[in-house]
PyMOL Python script that loads the backbone (N, CA, C, O; Angstrom):
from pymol import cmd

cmd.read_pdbstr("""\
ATOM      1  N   UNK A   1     -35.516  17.598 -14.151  1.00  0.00           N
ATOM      2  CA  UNK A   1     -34.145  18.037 -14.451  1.00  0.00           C
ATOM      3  C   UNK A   1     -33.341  18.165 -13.155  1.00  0.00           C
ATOM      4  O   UNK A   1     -32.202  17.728 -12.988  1.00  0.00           O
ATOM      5  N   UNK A   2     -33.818  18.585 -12.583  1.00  0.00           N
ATOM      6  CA  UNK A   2     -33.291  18.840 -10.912  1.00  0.00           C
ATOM      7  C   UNK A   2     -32.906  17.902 -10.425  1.00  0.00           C
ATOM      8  O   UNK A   2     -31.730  17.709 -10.120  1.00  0.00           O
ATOM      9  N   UNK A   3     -34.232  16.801 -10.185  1.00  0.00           N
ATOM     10  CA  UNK A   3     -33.823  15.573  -9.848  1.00  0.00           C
ATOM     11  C   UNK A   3     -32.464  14.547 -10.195  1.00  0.00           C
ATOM     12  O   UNK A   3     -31.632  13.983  -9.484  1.00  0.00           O
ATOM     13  N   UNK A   4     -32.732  14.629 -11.794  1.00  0.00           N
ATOM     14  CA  UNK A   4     -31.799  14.134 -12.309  1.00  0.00           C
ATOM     15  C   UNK A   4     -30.517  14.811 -11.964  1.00  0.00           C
ATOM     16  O   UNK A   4     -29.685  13.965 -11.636  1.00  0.00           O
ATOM     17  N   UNK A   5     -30.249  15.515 -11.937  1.00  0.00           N
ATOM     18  CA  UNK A   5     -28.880  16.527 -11.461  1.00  0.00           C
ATOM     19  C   UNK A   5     -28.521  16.160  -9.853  1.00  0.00           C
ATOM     20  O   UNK A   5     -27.331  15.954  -9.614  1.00  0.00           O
ATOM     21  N   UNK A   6     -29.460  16.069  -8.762  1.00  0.00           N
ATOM     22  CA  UNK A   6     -29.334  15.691  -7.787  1.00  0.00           C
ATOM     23  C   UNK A   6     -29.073  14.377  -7.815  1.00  0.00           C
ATOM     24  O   UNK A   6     -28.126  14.143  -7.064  1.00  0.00           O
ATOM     25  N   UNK A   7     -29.559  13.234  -8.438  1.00  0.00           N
ATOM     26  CA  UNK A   7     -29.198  11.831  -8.538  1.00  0.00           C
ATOM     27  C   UNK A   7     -27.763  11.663  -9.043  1.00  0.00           C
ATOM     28  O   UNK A   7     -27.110  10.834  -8.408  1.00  0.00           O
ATOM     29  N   UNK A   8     -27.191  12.222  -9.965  1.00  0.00           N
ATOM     30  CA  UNK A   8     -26.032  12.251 -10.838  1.00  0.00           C
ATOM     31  C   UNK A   8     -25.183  13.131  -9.280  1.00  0.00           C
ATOM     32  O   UNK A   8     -24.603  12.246  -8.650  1.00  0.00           O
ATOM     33  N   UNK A   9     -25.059  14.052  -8.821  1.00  0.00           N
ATOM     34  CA  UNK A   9     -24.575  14.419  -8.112  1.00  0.00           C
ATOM     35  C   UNK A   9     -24.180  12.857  -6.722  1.00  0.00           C
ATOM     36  O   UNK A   9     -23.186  12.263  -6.304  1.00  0.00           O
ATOM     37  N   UNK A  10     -25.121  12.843  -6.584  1.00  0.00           N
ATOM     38  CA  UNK A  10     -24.949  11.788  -4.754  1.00  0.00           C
ATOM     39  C   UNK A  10     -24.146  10.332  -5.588  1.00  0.00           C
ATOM     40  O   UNK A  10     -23.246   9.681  -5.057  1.00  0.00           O
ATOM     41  N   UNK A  11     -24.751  10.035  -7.042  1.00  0.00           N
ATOM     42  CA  UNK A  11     -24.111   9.002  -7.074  1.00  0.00           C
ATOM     43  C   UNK A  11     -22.369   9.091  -7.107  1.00  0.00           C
ATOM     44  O   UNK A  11     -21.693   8.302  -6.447  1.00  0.00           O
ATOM     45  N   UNK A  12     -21.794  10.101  -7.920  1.00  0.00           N
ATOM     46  CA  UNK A  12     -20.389  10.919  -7.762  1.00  0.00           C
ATOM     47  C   UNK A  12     -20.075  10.491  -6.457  1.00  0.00           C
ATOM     48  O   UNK A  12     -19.414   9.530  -6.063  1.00  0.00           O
ATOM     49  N   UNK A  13     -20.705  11.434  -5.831  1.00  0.00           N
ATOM     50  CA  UNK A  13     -20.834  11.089  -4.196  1.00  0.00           C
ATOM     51  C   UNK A  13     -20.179  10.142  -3.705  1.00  0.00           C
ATOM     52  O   UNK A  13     -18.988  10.188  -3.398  1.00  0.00           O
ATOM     53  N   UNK A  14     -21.361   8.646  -3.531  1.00  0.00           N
ATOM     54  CA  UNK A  14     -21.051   7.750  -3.636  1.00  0.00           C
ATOM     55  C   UNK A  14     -19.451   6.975  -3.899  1.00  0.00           C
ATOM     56  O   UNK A  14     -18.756   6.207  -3.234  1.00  0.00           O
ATOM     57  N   UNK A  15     -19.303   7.733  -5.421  1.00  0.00           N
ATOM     58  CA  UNK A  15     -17.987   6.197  -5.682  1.00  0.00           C
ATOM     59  C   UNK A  15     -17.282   6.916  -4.982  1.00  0.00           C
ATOM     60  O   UNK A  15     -16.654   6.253  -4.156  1.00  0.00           O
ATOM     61  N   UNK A  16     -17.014   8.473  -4.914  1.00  0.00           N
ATOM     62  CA  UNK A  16     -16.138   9.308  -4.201  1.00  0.00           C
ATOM     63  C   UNK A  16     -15.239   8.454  -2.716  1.00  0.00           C
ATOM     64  O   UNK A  16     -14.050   8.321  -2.425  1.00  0.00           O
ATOM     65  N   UNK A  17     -16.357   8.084  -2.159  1.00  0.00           N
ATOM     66  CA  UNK A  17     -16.253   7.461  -0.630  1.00  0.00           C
ATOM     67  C   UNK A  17     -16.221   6.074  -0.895  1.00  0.00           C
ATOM     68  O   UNK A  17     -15.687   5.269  -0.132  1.00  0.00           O
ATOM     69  N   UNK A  18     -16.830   5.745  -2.055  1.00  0.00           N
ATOM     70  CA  UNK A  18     -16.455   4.244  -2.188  1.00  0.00           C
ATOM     71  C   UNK A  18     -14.774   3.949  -2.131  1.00  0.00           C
ATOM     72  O   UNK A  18     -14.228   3.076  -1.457  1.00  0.00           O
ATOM     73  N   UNK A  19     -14.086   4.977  -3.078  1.00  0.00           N
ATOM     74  CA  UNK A  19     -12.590   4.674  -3.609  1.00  0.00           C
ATOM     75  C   UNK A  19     -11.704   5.181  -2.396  1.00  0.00           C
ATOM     76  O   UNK A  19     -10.523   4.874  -2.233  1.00  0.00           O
ATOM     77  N   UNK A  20     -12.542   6.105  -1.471  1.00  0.00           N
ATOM     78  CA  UNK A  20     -11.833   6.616  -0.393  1.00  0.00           C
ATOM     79  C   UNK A  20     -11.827   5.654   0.046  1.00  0.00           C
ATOM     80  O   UNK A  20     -10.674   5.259   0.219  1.00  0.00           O
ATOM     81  N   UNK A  21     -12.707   4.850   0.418  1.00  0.00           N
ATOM     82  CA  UNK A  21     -12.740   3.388   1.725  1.00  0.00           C
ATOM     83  C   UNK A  21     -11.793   2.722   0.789  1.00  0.00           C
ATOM     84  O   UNK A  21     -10.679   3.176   1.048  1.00  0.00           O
ATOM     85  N   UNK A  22     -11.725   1.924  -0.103  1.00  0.00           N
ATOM     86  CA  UNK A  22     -10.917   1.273  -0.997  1.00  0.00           C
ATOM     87  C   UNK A  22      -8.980   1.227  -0.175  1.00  0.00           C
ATOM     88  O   UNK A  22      -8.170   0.518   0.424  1.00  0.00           O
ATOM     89  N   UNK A  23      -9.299   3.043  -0.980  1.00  0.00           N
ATOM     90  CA  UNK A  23      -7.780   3.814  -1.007  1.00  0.00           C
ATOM     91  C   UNK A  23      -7.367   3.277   0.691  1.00  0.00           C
ATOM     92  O   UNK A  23      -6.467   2.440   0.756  1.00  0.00           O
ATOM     93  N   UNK A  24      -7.798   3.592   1.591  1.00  0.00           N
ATOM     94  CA  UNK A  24      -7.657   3.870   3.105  1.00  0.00           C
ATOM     95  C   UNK A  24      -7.198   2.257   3.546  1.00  0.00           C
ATOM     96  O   UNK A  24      -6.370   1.918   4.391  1.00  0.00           O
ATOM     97  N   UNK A  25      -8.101   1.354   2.601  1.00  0.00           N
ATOM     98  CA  UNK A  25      -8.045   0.207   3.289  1.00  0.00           C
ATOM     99  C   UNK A  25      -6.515  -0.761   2.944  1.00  0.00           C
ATOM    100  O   UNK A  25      -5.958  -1.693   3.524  1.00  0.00           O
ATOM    101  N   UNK A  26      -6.183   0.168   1.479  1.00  0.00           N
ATOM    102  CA  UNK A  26      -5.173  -0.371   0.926  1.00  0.00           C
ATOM    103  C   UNK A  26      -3.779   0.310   2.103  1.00  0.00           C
ATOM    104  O   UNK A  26      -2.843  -0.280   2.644  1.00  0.00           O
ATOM    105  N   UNK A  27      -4.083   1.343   2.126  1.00  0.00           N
ATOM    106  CA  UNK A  27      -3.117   2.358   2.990  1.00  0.00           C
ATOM    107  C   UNK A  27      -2.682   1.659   4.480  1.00  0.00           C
ATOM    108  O   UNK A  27      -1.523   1.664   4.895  1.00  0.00           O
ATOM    109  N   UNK A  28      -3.755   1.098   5.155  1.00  0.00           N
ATOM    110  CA  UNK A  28      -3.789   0.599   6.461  1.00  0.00           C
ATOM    111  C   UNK A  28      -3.352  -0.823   5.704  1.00  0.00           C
ATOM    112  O   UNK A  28      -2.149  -0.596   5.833  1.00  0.00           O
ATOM    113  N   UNK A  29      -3.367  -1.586   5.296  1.00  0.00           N
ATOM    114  CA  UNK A  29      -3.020  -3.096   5.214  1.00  0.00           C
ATOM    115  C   UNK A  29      -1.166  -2.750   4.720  1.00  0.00           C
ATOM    116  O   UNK A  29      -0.180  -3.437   4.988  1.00  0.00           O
ATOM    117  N   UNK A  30      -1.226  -1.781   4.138  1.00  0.00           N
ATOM    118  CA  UNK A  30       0.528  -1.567   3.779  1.00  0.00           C
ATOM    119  C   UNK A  30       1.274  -1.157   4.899  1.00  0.00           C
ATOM    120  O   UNK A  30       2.432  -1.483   5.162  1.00  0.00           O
ATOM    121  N   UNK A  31       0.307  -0.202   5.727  1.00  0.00           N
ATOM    122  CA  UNK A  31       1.123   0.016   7.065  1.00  0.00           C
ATOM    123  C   UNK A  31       0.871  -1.209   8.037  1.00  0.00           C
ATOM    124  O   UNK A  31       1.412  -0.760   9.048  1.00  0.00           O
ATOM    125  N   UNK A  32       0.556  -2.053   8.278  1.00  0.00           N
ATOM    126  CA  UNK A  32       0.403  -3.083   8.773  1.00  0.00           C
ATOM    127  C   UNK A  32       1.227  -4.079   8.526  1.00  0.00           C
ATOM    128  O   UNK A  32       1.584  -4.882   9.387  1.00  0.00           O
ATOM    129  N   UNK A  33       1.691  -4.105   6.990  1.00  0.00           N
ATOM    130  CA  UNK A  33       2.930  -5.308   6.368  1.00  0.00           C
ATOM    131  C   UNK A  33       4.638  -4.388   6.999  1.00  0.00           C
ATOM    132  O   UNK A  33       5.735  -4.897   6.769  1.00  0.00           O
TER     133      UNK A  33
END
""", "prot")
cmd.dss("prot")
cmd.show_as("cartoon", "prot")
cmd.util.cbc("prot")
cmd.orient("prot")
């Protein structure tokens, strides 16, 4: 149960910083145009 709660947690995690890099990259290419 733990485990599973810890896995479900980091993957969150994960897209968290995925959409941040995303977001950031969109942010810097607009300040760049």
């Amino acid at each position: 149960m733990i485990i599973e709660l810890e896995k479900t947690y980091r993957d969150q995690l994960n897209i968290r910083v995925f959409f941040r890099h995303i977001f950031w990259n969109i942010n810097r290419l607009g300040l760049l145009n």
